[in-house]
C-alpha positions in Angstrom: 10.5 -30.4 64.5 14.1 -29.1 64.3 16.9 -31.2 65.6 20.4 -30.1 67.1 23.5 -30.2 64.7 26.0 -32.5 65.1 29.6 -31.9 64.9 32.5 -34.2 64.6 36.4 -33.1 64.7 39.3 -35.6 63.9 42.6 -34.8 63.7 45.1 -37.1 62.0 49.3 -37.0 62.7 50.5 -38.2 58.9 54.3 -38.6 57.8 53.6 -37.5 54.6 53.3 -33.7 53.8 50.2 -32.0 52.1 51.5 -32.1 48.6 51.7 -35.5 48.4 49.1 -36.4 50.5 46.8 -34.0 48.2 46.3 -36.1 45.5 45.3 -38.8 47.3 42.8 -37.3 50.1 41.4 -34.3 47.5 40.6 -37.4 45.3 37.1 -37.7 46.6 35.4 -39.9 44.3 38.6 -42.8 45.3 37.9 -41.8 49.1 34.0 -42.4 48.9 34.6 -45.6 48.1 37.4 -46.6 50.0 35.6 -45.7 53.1 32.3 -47.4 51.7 30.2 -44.9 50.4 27.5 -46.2 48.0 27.5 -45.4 44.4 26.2 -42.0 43.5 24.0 -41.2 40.5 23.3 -37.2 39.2 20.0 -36.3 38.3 20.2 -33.7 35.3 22.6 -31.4 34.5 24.7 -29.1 36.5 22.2 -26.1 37.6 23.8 -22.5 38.9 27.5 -22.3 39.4 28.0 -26.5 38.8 25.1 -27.4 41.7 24.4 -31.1 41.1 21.2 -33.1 42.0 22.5 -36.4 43.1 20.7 -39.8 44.4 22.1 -42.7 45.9 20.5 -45.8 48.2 21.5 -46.6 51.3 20.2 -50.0 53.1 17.2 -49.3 50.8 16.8 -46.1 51.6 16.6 -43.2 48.8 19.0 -40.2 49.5 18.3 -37.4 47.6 20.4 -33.3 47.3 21.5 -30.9 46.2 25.6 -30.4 46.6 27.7 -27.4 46.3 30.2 -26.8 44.3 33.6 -28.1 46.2 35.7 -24.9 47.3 39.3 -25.3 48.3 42.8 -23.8 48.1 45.3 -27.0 46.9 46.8 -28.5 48.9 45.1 -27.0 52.2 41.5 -26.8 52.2 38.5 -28.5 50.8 34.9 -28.7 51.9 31.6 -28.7 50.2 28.2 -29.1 51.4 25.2 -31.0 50.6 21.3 -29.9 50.8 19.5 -32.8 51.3 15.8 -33.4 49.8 15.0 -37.1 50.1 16.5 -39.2 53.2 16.9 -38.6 57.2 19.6 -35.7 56.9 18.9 -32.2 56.1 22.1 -31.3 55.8 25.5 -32.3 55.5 29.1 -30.1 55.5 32.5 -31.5 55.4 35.4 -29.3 55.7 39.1 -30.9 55.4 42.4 -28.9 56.0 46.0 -29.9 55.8 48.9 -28.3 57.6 52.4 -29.0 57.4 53.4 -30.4 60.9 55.4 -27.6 62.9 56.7 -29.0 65.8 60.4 -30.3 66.3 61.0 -33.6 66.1 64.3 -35.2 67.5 65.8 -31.4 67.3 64.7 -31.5 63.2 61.4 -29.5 62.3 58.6 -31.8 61.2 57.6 -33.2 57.8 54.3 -34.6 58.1 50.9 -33.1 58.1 49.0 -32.4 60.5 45.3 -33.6 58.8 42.0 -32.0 60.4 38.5 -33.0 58.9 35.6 -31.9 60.4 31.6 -33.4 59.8 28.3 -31.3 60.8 25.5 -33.2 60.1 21.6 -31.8 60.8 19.1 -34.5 60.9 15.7 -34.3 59.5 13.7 -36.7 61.3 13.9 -39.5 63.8 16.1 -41.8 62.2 18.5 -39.8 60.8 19.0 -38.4 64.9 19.7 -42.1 65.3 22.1 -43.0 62.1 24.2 -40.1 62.5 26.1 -41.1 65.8 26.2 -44.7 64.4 27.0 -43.9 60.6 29.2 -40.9 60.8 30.4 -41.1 64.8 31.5 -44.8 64.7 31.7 -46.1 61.2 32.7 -43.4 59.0 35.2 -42.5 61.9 36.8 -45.8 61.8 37.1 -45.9 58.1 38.8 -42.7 57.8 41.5 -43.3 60.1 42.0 -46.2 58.3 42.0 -44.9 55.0 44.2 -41.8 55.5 46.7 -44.4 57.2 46.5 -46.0 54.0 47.0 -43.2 51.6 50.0 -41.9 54.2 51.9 -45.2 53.5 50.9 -44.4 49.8 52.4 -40.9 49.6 55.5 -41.4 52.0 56.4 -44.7 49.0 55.4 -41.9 46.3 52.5 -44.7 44.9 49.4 -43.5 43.2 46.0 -45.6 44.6 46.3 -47.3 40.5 49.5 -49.3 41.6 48.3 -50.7 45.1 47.1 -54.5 44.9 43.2 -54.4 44.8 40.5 -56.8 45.0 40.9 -58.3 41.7 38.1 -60.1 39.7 39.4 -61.8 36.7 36.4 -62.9 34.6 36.4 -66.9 34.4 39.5 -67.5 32.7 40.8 -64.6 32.5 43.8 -64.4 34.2 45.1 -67.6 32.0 44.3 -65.8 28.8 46.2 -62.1 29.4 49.6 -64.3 29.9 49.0 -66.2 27.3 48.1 -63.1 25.3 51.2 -61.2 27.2 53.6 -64.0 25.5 52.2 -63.1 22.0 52.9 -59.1 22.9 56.5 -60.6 23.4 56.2 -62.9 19.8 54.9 -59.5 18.7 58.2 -57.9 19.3 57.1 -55.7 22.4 60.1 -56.1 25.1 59.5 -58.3 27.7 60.0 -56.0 30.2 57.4 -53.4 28.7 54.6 -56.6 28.6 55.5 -57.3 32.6 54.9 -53.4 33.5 51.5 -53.9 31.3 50.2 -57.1 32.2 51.3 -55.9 36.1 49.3 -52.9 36.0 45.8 -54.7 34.5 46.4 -57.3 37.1 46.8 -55.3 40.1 45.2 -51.7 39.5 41.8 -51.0 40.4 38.9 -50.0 38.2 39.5 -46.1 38.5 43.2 -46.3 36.7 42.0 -49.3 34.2 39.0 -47.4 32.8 40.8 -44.6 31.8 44.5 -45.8 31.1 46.8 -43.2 29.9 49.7 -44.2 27.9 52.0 -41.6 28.6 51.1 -41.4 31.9 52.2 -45.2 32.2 55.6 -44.2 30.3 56.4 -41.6 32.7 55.9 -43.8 35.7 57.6 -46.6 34.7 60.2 -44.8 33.1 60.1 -45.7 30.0 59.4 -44.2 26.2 56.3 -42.9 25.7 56.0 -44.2 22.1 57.3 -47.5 23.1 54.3 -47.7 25.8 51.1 -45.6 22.9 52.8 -48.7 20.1 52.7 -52.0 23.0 49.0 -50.8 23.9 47.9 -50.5 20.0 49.7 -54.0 19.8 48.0 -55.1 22.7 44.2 -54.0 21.2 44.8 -55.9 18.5 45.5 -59.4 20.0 43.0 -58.3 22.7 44.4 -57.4 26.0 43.1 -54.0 25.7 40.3 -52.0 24.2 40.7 -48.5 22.6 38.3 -45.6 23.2 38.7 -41.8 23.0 38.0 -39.6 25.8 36.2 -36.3 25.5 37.6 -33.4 26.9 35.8 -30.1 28.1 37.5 -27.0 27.7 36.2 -25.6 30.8 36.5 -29.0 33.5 38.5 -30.9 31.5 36.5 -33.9 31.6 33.7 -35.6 29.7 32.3 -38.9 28.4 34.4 -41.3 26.5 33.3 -43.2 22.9 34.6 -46.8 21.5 35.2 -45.1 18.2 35.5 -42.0 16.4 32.5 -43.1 14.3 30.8 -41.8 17.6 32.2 -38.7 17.4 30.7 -35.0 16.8 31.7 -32.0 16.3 29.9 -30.5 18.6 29.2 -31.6 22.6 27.4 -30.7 25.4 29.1 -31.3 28.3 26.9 -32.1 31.7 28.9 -30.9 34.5 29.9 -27.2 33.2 26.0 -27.3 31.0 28.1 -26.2 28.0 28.3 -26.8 24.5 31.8 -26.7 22.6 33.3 -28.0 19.2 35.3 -30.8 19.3 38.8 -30.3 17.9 41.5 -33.1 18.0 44.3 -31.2 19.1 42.7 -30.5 22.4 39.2 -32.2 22.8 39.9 -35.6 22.0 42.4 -38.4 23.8 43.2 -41.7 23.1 42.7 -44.4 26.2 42.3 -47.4 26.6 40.8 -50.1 29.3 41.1 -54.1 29.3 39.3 -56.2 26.8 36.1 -57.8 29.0 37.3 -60.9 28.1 40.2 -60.6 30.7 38.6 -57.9 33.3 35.4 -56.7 33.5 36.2 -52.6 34.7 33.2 -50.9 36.5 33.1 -47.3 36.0 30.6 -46.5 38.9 30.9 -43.0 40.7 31.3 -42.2 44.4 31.2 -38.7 43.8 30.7 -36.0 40.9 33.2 -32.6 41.9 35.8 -33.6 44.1 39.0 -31.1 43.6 40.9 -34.1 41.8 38.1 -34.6 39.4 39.7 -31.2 38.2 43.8 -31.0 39.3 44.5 -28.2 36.5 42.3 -26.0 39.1 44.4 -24.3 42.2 41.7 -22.4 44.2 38.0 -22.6 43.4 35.4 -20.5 46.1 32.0 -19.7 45.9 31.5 -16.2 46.9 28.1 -14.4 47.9 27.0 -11.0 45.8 29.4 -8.3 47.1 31.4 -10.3 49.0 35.4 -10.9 50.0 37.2 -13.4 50.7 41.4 -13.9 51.0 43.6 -17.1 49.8 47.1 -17.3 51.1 48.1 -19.7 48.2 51.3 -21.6 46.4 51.2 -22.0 42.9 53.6 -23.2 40.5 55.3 -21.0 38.1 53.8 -20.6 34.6 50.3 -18.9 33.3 46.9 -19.1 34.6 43.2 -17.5 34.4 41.1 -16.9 36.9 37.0 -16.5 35.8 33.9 -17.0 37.6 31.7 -20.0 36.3 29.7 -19.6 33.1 31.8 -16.3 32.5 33.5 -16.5 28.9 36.0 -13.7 29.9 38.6 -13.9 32.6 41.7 -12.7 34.1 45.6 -13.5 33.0 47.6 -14.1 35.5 51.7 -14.8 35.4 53.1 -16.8 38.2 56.5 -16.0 38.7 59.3 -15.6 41.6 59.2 -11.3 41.0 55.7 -11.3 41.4 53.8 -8.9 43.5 52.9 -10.8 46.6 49.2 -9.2 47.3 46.4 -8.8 44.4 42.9 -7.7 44.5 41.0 -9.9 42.1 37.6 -8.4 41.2 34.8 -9.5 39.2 32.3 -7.1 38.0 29.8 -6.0 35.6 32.5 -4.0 33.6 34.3 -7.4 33.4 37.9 -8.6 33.6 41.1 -6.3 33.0 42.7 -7.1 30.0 46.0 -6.4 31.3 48.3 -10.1 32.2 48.8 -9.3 35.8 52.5 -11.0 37.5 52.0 -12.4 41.0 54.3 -14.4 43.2 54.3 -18.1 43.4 53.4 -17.4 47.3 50.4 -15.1 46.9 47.8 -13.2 49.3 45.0 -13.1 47.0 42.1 -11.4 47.6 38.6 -12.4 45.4 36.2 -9.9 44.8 32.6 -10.3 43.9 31.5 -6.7 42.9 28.5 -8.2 40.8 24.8 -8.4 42.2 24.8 -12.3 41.6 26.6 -15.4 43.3 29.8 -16.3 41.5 31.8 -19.2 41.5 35.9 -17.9 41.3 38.0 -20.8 39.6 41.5 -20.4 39.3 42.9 -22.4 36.6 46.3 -23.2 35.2 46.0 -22.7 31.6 48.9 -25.2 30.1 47.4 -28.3 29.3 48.9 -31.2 30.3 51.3 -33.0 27.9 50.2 -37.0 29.4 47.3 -36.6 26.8 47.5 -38.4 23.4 45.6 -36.7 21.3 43.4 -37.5 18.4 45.7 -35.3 16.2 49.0 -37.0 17.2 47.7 -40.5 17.2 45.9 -40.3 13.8 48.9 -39.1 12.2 51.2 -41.9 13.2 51.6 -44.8 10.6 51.1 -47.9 13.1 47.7 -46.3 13.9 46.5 -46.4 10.5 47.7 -49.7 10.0 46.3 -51.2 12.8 43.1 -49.7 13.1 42.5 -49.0 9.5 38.4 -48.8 10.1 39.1 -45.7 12.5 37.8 -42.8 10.8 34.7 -40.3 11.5 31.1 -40.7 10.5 30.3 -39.5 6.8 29.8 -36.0 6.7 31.6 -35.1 9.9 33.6 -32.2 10.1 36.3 -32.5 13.1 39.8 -29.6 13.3 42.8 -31.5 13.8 44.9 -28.4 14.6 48.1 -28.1 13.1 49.5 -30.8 10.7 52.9 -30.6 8.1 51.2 -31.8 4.7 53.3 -33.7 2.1 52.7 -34.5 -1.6 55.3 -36.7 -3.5 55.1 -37.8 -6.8 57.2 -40.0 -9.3 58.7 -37.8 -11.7 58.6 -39.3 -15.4 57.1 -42.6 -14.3 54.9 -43.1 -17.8 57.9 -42.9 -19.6 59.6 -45.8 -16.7 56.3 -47.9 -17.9 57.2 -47.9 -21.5 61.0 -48.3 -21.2 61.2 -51.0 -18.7 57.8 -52.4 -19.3 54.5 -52.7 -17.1 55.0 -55.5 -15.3 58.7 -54.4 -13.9 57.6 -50.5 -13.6 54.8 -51.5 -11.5 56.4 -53.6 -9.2 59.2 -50.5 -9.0 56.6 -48.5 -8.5 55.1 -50.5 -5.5 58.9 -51.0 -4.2 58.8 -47.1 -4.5 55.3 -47.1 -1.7 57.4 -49.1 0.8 60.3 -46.8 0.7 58.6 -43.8 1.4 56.2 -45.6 4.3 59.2 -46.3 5.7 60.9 -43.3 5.6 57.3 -41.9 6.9 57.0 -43.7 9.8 60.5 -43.9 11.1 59.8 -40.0 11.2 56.5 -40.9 13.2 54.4 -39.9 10.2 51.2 -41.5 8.5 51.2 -42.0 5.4 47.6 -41.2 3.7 46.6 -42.2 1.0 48.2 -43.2 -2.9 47.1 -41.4 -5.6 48.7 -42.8 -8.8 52.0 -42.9 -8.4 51.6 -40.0 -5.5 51.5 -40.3 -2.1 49.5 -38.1 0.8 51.5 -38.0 4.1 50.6 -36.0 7.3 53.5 -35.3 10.4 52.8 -33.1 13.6 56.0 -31.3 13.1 57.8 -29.9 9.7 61.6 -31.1 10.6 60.5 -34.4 10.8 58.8 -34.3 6.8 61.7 -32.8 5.9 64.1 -35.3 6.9 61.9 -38.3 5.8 61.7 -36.6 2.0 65.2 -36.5 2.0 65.8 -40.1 2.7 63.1 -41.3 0.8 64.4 -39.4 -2.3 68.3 -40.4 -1.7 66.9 -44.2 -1.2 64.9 -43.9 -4.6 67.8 -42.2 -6.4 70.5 -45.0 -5.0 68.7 -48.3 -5.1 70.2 -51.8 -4.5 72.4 -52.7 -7.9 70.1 -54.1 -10.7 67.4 -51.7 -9.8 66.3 -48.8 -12.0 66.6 -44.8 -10.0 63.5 -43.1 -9.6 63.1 -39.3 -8.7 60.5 -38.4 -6.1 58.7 -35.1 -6.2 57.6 -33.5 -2.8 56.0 -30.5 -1.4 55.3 -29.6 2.2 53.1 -27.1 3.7 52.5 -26.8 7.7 48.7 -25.5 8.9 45.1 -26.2 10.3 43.2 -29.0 8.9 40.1 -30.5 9.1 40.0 -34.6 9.6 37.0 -36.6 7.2 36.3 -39.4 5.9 36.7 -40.6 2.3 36.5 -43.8 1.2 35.9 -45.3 4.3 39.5 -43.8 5.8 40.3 -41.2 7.9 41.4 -38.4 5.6 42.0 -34.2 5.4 41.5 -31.4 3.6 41.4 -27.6 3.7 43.6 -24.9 2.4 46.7 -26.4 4.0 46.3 -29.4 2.3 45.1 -28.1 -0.9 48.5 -25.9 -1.1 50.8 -28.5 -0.4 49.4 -30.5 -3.3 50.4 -27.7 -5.2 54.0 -27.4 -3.7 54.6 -30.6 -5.3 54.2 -29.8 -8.5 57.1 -27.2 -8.4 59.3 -29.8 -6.8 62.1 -31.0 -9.6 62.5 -34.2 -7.9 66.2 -33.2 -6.9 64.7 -31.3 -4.4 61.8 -30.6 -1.8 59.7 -27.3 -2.2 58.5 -26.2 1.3 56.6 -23.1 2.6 57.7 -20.2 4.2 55.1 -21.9 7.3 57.6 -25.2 7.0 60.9 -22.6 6.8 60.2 -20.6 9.7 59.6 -23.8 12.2 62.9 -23.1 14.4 63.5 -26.9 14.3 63.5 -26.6 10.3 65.7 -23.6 10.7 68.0 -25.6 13.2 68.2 -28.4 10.9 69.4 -26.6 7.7 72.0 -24.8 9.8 73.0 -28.4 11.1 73.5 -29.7 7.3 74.7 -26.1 5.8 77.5 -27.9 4.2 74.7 -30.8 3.2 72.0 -29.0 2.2 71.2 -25.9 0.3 68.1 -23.7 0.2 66.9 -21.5 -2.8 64.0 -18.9 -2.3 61.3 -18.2 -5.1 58.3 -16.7 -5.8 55.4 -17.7 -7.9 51.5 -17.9 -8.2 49.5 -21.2 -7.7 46.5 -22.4 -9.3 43.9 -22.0 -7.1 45.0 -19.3 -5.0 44.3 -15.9 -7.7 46.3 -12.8 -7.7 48.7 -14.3 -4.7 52.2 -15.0 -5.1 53.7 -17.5 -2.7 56.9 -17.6 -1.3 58.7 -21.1 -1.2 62.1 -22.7 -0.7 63.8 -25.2 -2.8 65.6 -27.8 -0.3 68.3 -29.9 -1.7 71.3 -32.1 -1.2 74.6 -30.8 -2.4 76.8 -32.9 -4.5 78.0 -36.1 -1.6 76.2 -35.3 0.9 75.4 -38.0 3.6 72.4 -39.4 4.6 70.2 -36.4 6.5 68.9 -39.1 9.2 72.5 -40.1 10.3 73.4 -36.1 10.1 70.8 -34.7 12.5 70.4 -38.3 14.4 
């Protein structure tokens, strides 16, 4: 028996206009549950162009289909629809569009949006003829309006759904023991007003933002530090407000599961919602998060729905297009680079957004593939996507920066505090992960058996050790980790050269002028900037490669007035910038020479030293 289609059109008047209303009603996993939908569960793997089987249950009653990729063009137009194979509906569309408001208002052209969302719904059987009207007609009805009323107050107060009051569930006790625990934060010499922001947020935001917080993405709303906000949340793990955990990332959706430790980690993961593998790297594919302890809050991490647009926010326009088939965008980006590629497709097309842009584009994918050629549109474009293929293809169009509110793996392993607090991080034996690009330093104490015999053992060692605090120091004021000690050497590791450079110069004028009654001690160093590949050894998170395997022998050509860098650590422009700074500081001397391990190459390195009464390089450059 087939039944008549329903259809339901609602049109909302909202103060708010689509861009800031976007991120709160494209955010359809937040919006299934706000207007009480029940928890959703996927069944497998994505299938062709990111189909998902999903399931949930429904006063007992088993709902079973097949949805559609989402389509939409940010911030207008979403839909998607649903093929349903278990349940009373057959099938399901939703199609939501905002408009900017164009009607005067008072003599003043509108702000708001004007929000339209439409609901067809085919039954399959008698009861589902029966729910519809009662479910989607009534209900649902009701808790939309209330809900976009919601998330228009929201927008038009520029809040995020993470920092409105929720219903809160402290487990028993709870709520006693994070002030308690916020007051040691304080003892702990985290400011007071950072700990009031923190305990705030775990107090008030709901389970979406707390099982997933992002550090920087804290610092940037409350306006403060970024560092100062990553250092409170490591100090808050380890008295036990929060727990750490590092977030996968997919190169293609940008999402992916999440693991306790990086003892969990691979190099290699399969990613459920694209049906890809990729290698892991920790420059890009890793991010450090972090959610309550469970002794405070208990976070569920249930989903309400799997492909939403917001799931994905680095993705402007995505529409499924038929085998030769059209279709036209009228679309607003922002300025900068994107790709646009169809799904599964490792090719795609550049794109360059800028003002000059042409204003209409053709966008075709065939067999022959993608033009290698970066094409310039406007920021205001008429784009037109072409499938010229004989199969169905899924057109994503994707900004290609990535965002800088990630704290990566790389960045976080290679900051002291890190490594002192959460020693026991490291990667399971054997495991092989790319870090990206890390500055490399060696040091060395020059002459220090001939210290042990003139001064004695006892007294050289504790110089020695005296020695190890300096250079930490110097290390981590320079946000740099300090390794590993080798002897009387020291491994070190910074995300940017200028920042080695300057520490190595302090460390070596503090060594060379200690307190009075102290003996001098010259320090050795080498730096070399490249990949490297994170391991463990000895039970602590560790490197090697080529990078670092040069930059141990960079130190070995060092004097100990000086520090022998790269031409890699040279050419950094903030290297460059700070030896023009401190030209009358600091002098450079070029060299060549061949090092062991590297046959029949001859490397070219700078000597970097301090000219005779030269200042402190930290109080120079600030």
């Amino acid at each position: 028996m087939s039944f008549q289609e329903f259809h339901y059109h609602w049109e909302f008047d909202l103060e708010s206009s689509p861009e800031k209303l976007w991120p709160l009603v494209a955010d359809t996993n937040r919006f299934n549950r706000d207007t009480g939908v029940p928890a959703v569960e996927a069944l497998g793997d994505a299938t062709k162009n990111a189909r998902r089987r999903l399931r949930l249950t429904s006063f007992g009653i088993p709902i079973e289909w097949e949805e559609q990729p989402f389509e939409w063009v940010r911030p207008q137009r979403f839909g998607v629809i649903r093929r349903y194979t278990k349940g009373p509906l057959a099938e399901l569309r939703v199609l939501a569009q905002l408009t900017p408001r164009a009607e005067l208002q008072h003599g003043a052209p509108a702000t708001g949006t004007k929000l339209v969302y439409e609901v067809w719904a085919k039954p399959k059987n008698i009861l589902g003829l029966l729910a519809i009207p009662i479910q989607i007609g009534i209900i649902s009805r009701r808790e939309f309006a209330r809900t976009f009323r919601q998330y228009d107050s929201q927008a038009q107060q520029d809040e995020l759904s993470a920092n409105v009051a929720a219903k809160v569930e402290f487990v028993p006790g709870g709520r006693p023991r994070l002030v308690r625990l916020g007051e040691r934060l304080v003892e702990d010499e985290v400011s007071e007003d950072l700990v009031a922001l923190l305990v705030d947020h775990i107090e008030n935001a709901d389970d979406f933002a707390l099982s997933r917080i992002r550090p920087y993405q804290l610092a940037d709303r409350w306006e403060q530090p970024r560092r100062d906000v990553l250092c409170a949340c490591f100090r808050a793990t380890r008295i036990g407000i929060l727990d750490l955990q590092w977030n996968l990332i997919c190169p293609m959706c940008r999402g992916g599961g999440a693991a306790e430790s990086l003892k969990e980690l691979s190099s290699n993961v399969h990613c459920a919602g694209c049906n890809i593998d990729f290698n892991v790297n920790f420059e890009q594919s890793v991010e450090l998060t972090f959610r309550p302890n469970p002794s405070i809050r208990e976070v569920k991490t249930e989903s309400f729905c799997i492909g939403g647009p917001q799931i994905t926010p680095h993705i402007a326009a995505q529409q499924l297009l038929a085998p030769h088939s059209r279709r036209s965008i009228n679309i607003q980006l922002e300025l900068g680079r994107y790709r646009l590629r169809t799904m599964n497709d490792i090719a795609w097309q550049h794109l360059l957004v800028t003002k000059q842009g042409i204003c209409d584009a053709v966008l075709r994918a065939s067999p022959s593939g993608w033009s290698e050629k970066e094409l310039e549109i406007s920021n205001c474009s008429d784009l037109q996507f072409e499938n010229a293929t004989d199969d169905e293809q899924l057109f994503i169009l994707e900004r290609t920066q990535w965002s800088d509110e990630a704290a990566t793996a790389a960045e976080v392993t290679a900051l002291q505090m890190f490594r002192d607090l959460f020693a026991s991080e490291a990667l399971r034996p054997g495991e092989q992960i790319s870090v990206g690009t890390l500055t490399v330093l060696f040091t060395d104490l020059k002459n220090s058996t001939r210290l042990y015999r003139e001064i004695g053992d006892a007294t050289a060692f504790g110089r020695v050790m005296n020695h190890f605090d300096i250079l930490k120091q110097a290390i981590a004021d320079e946000d740099g980790a300090l390794v590993k000690t080798i002897g009387d050497a020291v491994m070190a590791v910074f995300r940017r050269p200028a920042a080695a450079l300057r520490a190595m110069l302090v460390a070596q004028q503090r060594l060379a002028s200690p307190t009075e009654g102290m003996q001098p001690l010259t320090l050795k160093a080498g730096l070399h900037t490249g990949p490297c590949i994170a391991v463990t050894l000895n039970d602590r998170l560790d490197y090697f490669g080529s990078t670092v395997n040069l930059a141990a022998r960079l130190e070995g050509q060092s004097t100990g007035d000086d520090v022998v860098i790269s031409t890699a650590v040279y050419s950094d422009p903030e290297v460059a910038e700070l030896l023009s700074e401190s030209e009358e500081k600091l002098s450079t001397t070029r060299f060549e020479i061949p090092l062991k391990g590297f046959s029949e190459e001859r490397f070219e390195l700078w000597r970097v030293s301090r000219t005779a009464g030269s200042a402190d390089v930290s109080s120079a450059t600030g």
